[in-house]
One Martini backbone bead per residue (centre of mass of N, CA, C, O) as a GRO file, in nm:
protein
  205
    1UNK     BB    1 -11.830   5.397  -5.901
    2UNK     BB    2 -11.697   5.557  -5.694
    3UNK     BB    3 -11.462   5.382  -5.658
    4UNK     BB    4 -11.328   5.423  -5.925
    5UNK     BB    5 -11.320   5.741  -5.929
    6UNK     BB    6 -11.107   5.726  -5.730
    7UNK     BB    7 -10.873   5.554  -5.816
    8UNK     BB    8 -10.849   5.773  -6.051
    9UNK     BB    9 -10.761   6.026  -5.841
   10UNK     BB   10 -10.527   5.849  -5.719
   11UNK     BB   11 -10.362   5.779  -6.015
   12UNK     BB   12 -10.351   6.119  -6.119
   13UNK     BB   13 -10.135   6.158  -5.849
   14UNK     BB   14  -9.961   5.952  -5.758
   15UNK     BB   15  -9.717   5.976  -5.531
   16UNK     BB   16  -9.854   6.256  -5.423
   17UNK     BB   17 -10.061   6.165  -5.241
   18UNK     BB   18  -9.909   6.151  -4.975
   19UNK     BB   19  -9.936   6.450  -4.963
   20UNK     BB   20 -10.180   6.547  -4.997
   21UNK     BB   21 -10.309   6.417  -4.795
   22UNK     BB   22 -10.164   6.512  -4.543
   23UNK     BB   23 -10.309   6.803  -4.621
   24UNK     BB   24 -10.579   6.745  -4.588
   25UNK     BB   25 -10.608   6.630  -4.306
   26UNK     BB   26 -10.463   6.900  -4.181
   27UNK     BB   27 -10.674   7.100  -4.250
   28UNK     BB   28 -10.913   6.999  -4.145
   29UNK     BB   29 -10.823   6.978  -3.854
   30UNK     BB   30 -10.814   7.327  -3.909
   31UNK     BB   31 -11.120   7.416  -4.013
   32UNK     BB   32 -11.160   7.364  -4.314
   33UNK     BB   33 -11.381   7.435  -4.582
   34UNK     BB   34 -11.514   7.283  -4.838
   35UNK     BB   35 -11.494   6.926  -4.909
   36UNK     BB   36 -11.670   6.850  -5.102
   37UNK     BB   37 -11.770   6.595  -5.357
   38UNK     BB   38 -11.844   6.512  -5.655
   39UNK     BB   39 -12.056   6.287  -5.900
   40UNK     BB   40 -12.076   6.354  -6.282
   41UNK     BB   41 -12.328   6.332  -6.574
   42UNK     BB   42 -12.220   6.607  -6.684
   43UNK     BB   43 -12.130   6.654  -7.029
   44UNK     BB   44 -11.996   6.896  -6.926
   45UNK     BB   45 -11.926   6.905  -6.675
   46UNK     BB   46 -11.729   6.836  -6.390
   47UNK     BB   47 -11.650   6.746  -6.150
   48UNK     BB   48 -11.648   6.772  -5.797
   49UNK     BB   49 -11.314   6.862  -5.733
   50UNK     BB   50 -11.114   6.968  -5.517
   51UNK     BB   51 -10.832   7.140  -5.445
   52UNK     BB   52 -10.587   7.091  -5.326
   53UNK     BB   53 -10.381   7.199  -5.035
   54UNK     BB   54 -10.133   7.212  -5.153
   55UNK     BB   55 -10.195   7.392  -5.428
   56UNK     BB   56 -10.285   7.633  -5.241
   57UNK     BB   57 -10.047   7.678  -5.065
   58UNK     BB   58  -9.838   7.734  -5.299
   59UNK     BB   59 -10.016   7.972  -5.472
   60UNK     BB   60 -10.036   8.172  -5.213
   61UNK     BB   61  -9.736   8.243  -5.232
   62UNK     BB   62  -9.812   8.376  -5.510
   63UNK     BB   63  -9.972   8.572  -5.450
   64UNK     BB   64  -9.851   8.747  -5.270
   65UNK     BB   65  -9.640   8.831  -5.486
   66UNK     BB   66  -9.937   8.914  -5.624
   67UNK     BB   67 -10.158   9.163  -5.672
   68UNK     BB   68 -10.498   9.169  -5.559
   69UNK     BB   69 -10.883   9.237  -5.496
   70UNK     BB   70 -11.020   9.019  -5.726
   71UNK     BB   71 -11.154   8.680  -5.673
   72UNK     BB   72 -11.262   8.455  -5.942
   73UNK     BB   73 -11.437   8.193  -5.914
   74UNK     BB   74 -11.517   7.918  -6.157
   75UNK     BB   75 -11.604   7.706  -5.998
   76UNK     BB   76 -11.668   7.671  -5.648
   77UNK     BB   77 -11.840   7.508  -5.554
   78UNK     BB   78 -11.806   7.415  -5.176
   79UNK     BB   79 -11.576   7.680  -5.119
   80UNK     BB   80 -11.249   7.571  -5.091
   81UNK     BB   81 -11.095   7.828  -5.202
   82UNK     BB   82 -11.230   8.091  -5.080
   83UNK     BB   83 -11.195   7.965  -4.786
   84UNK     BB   84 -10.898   7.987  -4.771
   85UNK     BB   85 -10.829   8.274  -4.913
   86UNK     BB   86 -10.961   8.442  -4.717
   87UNK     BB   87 -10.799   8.369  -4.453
   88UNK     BB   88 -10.525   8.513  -4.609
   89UNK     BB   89 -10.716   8.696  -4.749
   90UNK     BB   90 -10.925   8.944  -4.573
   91UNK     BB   91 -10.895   9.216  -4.770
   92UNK     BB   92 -11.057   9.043  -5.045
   93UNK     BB   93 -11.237   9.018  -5.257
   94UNK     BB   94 -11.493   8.774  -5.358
   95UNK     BB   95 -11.605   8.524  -5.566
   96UNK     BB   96 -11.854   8.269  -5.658
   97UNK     BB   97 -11.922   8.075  -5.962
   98UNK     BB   98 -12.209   7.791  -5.996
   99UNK     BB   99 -12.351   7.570  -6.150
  100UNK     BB  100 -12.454   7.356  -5.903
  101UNK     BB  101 -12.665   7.393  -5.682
  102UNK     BB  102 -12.590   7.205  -5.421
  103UNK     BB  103 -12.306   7.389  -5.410
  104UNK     BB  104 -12.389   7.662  -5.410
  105UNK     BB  105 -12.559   7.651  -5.133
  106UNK     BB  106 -12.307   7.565  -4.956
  107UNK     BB  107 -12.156   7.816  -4.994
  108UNK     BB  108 -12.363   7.987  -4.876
  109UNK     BB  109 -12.357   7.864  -4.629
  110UNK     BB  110 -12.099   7.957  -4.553
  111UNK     BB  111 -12.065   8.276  -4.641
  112UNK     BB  112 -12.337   8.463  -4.489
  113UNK     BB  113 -12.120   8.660  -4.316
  114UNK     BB  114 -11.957   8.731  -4.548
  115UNK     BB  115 -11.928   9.029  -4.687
  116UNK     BB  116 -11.668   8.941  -4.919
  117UNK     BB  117 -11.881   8.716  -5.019
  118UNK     BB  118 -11.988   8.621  -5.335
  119UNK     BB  119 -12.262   8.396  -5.468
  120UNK     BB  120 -12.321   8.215  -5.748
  121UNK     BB  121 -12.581   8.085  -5.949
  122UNK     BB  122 -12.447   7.968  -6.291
  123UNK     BB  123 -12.349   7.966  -6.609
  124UNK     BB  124 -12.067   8.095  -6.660
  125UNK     BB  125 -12.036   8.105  -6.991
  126UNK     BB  126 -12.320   8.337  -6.942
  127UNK     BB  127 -12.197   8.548  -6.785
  128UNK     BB  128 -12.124   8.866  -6.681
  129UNK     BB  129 -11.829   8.799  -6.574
  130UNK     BB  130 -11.664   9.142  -6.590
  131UNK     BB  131 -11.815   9.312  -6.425
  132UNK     BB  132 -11.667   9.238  -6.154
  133UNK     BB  133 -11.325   9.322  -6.161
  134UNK     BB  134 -11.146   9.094  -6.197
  135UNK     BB  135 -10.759   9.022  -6.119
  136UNK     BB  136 -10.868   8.716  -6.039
  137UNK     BB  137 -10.869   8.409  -6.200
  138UNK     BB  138 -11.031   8.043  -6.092
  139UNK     BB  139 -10.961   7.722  -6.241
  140UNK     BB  140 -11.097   7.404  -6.181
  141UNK     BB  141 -11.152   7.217  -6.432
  142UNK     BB  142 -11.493   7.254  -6.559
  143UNK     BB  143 -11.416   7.059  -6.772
  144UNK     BB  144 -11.412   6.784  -6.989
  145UNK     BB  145 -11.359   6.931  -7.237
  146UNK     BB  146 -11.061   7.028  -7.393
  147UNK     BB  147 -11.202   7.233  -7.617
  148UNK     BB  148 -11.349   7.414  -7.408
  149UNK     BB  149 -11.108   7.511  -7.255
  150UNK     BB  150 -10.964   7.641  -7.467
  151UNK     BB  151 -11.197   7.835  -7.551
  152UNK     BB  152 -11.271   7.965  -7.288
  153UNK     BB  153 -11.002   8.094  -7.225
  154UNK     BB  154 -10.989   8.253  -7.484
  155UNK     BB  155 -11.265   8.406  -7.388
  156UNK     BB  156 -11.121   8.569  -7.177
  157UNK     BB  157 -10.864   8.714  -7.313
  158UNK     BB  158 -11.005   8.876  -7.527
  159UNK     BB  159 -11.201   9.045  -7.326
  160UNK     BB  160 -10.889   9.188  -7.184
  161UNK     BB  161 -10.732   9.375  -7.381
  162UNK     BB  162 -10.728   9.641  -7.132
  163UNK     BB  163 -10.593   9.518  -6.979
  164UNK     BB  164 -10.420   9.457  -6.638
  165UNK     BB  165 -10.247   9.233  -6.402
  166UNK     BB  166 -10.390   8.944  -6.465
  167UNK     BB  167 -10.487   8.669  -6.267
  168UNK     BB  168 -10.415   8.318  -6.358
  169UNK     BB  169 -10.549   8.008  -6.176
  170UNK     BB  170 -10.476   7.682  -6.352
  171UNK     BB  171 -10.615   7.372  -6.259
  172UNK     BB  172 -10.587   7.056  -6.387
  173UNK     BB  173 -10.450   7.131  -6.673
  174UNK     BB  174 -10.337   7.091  -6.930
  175UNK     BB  175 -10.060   7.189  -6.989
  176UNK     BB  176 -10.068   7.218  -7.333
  177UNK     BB  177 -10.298   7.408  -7.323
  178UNK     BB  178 -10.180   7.650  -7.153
  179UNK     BB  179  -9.977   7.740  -7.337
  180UNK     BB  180 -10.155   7.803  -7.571
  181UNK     BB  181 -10.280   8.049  -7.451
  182UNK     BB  182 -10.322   8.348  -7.543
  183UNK     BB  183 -10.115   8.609  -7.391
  184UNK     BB  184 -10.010   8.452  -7.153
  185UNK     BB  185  -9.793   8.411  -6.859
  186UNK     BB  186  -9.597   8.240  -6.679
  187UNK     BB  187  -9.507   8.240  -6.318
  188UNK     BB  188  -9.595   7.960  -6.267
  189UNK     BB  189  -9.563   7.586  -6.143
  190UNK     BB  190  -9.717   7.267  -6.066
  191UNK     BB  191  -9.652   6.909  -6.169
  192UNK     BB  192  -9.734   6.543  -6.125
  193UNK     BB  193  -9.883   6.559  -6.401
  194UNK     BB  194  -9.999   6.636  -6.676
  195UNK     BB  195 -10.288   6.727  -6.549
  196UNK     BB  196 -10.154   6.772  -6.268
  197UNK     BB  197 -10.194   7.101  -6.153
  198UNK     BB  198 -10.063   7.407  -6.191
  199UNK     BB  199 -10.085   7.735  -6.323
  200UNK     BB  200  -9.935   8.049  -6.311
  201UNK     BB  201 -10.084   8.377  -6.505
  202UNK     BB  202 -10.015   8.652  -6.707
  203UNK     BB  203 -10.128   8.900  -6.857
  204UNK     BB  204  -9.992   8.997  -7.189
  205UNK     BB  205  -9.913   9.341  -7.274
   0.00000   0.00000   0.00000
């Protein structure tokens, strides 16, 4: 079954698999933690499987250029998104909210001396996260389901009718999904294929 799995998700990023390891192993041996993965038999939630360190580096480039303060990881696993962007960005606050308890916990133990990093165990979909004034949100497509996804999506662009300058930074996610997401605009995207890539987006005034 791992393996399985395994080849599976070296299958679903083609080529670019040789560029991805190659920053896996870079970062890693640069002492960058929270690299946990599972596999779930959990019919909503899907795998825990961080985000290449490849689309984290070409991301941060993009964040660089583009201000925010509080940045809310939904499906933070084991801590690996937040654990690269705050060493990159040391003076924003962090939040990461984890469905899976053994992921939350290693999360939590990854970043218990960050004043500036709070992470929560709770099912994202159920918790008032908009209290926390997060103007930069990363979903690394934390649903099995694409309808899910897209219905997710648009409830969170609902909530923030009076907002502006918020960024999403939406992660393997069906590219026909994010586009199909109202009020949204692209200002950056790179995929290897249908699914595997990243677009970031800022909600449209």
């Amino acid at each position: 079954m791992l393996l399985r799995n395994l080849l599976r998700i070296v299958h679903s990023y083609k080529f670019s698999i040789f560029v991805i390891i190659f920053f896996e192993i870079l970062y890693i041996l640069k002492g960058y933690k929270g690299n946990n993965f599972k596999i779930t038999t959990d019919k909503k939630m899907s795998d825990n499987i961080p985000c290449p360190y490849y689309f984290l580096l070409r991301i941060q480039k993009v964040l660089k250029k583009n201000n925010f303060t509080k940045f809310l990881d939904l499906g933070c696993g084991s801590g690996r998104t937040i654990d690269f962007f705050s060493k990159n960005f040391p003076n924003k606050e962090f939040i990461g909210i984890e469905y899976f308890f053994e992921e939350c916990e290693s999360s939590k133990n990854l970043f218990k001396k960050n004043k500036n990093i709070e992470i929560i165990q709770s099912d994202f979909t159920k918790i008032d996260f908009f209290k926390f004034n997060a103007d930069c949100f990363f979903l690394n497509n934390p649903f099995r389901s694409e309808e899910e996804t897209f219905s997710f999506l648009n409830k969170i662009v609902d909530s923030l009718q009076n907002k502006k300058n918020i960024l999403f930074v939406l992660v393997n996610y069906n590219r026909n999904t994010v586009e199909s997401v109202k009020r949204i605009q692209c200002i950056d995207s790179y995929y290897v294929s249908e699914i595997k890539g990243y677009s970031i987006c800022r909600l449209d005034e």
